[in-house]
N, C-alpha and C positions, 0 to 999 in steps of 0.2 A: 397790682402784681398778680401773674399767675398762679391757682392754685396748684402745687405740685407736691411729690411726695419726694424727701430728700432720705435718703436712706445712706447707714454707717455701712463699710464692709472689710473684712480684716484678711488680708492674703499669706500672713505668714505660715512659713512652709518647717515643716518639723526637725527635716535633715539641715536646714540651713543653719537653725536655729541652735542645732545641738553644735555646729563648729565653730559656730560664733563663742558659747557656754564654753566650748573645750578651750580653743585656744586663749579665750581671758583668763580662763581659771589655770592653764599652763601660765600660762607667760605671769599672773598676779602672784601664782608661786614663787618663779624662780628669778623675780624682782624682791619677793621681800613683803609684797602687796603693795608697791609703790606704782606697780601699770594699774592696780585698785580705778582707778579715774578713770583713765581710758578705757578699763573694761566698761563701766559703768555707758560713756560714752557712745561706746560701739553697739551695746544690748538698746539703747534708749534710738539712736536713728536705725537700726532695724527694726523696735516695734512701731515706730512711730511711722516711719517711710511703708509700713506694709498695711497703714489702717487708713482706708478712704471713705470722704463724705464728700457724698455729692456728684461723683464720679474724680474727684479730685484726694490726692493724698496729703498726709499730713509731712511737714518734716523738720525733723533736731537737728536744729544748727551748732548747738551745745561744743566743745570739744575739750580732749582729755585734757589740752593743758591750762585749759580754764577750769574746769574741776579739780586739774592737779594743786595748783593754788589756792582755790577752797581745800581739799583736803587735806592741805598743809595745814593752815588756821584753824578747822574745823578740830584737827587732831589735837593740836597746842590748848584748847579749852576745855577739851574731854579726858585730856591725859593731867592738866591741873583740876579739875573738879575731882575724879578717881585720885588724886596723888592726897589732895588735904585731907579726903573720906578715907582711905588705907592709913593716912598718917593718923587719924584720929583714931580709930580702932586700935593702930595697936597702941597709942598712950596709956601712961597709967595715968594723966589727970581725967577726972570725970566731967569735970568741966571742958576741958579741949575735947574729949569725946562727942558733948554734946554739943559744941558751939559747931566744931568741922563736921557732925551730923548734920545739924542746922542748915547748915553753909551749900552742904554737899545737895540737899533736898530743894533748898531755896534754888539754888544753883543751876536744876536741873528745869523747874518750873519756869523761870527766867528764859532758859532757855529754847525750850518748845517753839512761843509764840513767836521768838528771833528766829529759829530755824525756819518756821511755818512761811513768814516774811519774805524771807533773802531770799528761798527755796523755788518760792511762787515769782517772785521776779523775776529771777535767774531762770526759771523753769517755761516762763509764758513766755517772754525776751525771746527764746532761741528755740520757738516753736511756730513756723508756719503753715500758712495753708492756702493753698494759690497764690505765692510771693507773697501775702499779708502777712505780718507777726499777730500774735498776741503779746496782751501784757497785763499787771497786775498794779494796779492805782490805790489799793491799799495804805492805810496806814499804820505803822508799827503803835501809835499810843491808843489810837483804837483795837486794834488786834488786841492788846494786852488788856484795856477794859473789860471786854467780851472773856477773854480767857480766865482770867482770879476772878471773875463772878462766874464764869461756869463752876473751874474747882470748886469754888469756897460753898456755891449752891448744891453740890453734885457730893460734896463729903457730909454737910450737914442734913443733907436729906437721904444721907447711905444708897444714894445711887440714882435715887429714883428723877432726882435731875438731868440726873444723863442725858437722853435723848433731846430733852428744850436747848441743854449745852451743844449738843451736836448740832441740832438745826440751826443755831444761831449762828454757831460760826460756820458751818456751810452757810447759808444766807450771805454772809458779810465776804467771805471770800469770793464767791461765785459774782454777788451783783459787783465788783470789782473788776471782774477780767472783763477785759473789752478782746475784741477781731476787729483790728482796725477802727470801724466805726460803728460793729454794732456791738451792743450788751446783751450780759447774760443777766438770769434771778433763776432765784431758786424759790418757789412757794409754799415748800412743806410746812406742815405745823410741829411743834414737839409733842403734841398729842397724842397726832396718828401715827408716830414713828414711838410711843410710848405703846399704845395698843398693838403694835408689830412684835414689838419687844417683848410684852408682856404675856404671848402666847406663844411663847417659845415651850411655855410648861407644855404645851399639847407635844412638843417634840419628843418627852418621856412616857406622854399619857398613851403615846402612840407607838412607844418602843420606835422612835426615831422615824419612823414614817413620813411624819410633818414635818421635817427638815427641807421640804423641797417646796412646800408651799411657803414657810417662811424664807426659803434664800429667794422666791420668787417674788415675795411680797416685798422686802429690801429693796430690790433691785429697782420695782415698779415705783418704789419710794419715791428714790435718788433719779428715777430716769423722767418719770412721767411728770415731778415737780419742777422741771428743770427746762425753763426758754430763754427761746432767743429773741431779742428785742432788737427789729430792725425798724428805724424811721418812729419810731416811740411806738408800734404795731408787735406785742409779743407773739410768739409763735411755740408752743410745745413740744415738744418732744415724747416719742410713745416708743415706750418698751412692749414686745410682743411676746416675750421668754414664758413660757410658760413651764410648771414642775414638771412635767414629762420628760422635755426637753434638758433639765439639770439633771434629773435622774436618769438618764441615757447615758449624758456626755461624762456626769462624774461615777457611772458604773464603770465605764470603758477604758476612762482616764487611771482608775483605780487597777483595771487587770492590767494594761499597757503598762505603767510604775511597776507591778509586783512581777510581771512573767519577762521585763526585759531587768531586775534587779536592779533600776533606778536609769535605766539608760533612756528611757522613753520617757523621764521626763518630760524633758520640751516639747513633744508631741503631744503632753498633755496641757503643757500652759498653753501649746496655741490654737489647740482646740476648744479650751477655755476660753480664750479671748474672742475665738469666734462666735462661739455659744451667744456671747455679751453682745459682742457689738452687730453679730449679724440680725439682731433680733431689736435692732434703734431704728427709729425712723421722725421725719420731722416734718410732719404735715402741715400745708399753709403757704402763707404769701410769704416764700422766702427765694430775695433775688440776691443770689453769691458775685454776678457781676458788678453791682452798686457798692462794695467794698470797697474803701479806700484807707490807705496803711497813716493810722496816727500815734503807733507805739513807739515808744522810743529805746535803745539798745541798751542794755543792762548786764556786764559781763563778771560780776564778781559771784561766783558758784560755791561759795561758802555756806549758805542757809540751804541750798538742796543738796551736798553733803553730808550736812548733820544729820536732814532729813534724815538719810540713808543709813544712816549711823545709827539713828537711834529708832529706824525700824518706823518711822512714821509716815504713812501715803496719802500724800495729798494729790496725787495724778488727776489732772482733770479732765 
């Protein structure tokens, strides 16, 4: 195959972005937050329809009343977890306090790794790229393996497990999604994503200075460990971000939120996102015609609701 350089590129435009943000968040008001789905929906194939690789865009086939349906289910589990945890509180038995503590804790644990699951399939399902889907071949009892051995590793060792937990289960997610017919992997170690971490302290020793070489070192993390295996032939990916360039974009980002009083937000997410994606690129023998579609459709949007719910980003 040709060597060539495939490069990400993200077109979202700020004005667009702000009436898409207005009208979901009108219209999720004066539902009740029951359009909640659809907004979600409409935000997800605008970011996704405006980020291209390869000279080709990506897009969310996702739609609100498949979400709606998860959001229905997704609610009914989170409104009984929060109902036994309030009812226990206010008991006066100290044993029902701590069983529905218990419950409510275990409960929520349980939960994650099913959200992380359904979320990813549902999420990969209704994402393509040149008419090819992706998709997420994971399994829920391995997920869960991975997951109570990270917690149980990550509390007993007051944190310092973290990062090995992170990369593993990055690792186990990523070598999972397929495009069609090629795979991904992710090759980070928790070592080196331990030593990123661990000099964060320079970000106080430097009165927050180093803040821009660590968000750059992150990123080079996630970006630079992360190929594509076509024909069992991986191919890398390289981030080119450099702190300069975070420190520009989140100066500017900063005066644009304070001088328009939060109206310029969205101008600042999609300068972010460009920041990120204009700066990937995937050098190598990679041929995007040799693709061929072996995913198969996955419509229940129940696990990337909860996601959403409970504030977790597994976007890949």
């Amino acid at each position: 195959m040709e060597q060539v350089t495939n490069q990400t590129k993200f077109y979202g435009d700020g004005g667009k972005y702000l009436g898409i943000l207005a009208v979901n968040f009108i219209l999720t008001i004066i539902t009740l937050g029951l359009y909640y789905p659809w907004a979600r929906a409409k935000n997800l194939q605008y970011i996704y329809g405006e980020t291209e690789f390869s000279g080709n865009r990506l897009m969310f086939h996702g739609t609100g009343k498949e979400m709606f349906k998860g959001f229905i289910k997704a609610m009914v589990v989170i409104v009984i977890l929060y109902g036994i945890y309030f009812s226990a509180l206010r008991s006066a038995d100290s044993t029902f306090r701590l069983v529905g503590t218990l419950v409510f804790l275990i409960g929520f644990l349980l939960l994650i790794p099913l959200a992380i699951h359904g979320g990813l399939r549902y999420r990969m399902s209704r994402t393509s790229w040149k008419g090819i889907h992706f998709g997420y071949r994971g399994k829920l009892g391995e997920l869960f393996g991975i997951w109570f051995k990270g917690v149980f590793f990550t509390i007993i060792t007051f944190g310092i497990y973290g990062s090995w937990f992170s990369v593993n289960l990055r690792k186990y997610i990523i070598s999972n999604i397929r495009l069609g017919n090629v795979k991904f992997r992710f090759d980070g170690e928790g070592g080196d994503l331990f030593i990123i971490n661990l000099k964060f302290i320079l970000v106080y020793l430097s009165l927050g200075i180093y803040i821009f070489w660590f968000l750059r070192n992150h990123n080079h993390f996630a970006i630079n460990n992360l190929k594509v295996v076509q024909d069992d032939f991986p191919v890398t990916f390289r981030s080119t971000l450099t702190p300069g360039e975070i420190f520009t974009t989140s100066i500017v980002n900063v005066l644009i939120v304070i001088c328009t009083l939060g109206i310029g937000l969205p101008w600042a997410i999609i300068r972010n996102m460009r920041m990120v994606f204009n700066n990937i690129e995937l050098d190598g023998a990679f041929n995007p015609d040799s693709i061929v579609q072996t995913e198969e459709s996955y419509a229940d949007a129940t696990g990337d609701d909860l996601l959403s719910m409970l504030d977790i980003g597994f976007d890949f």
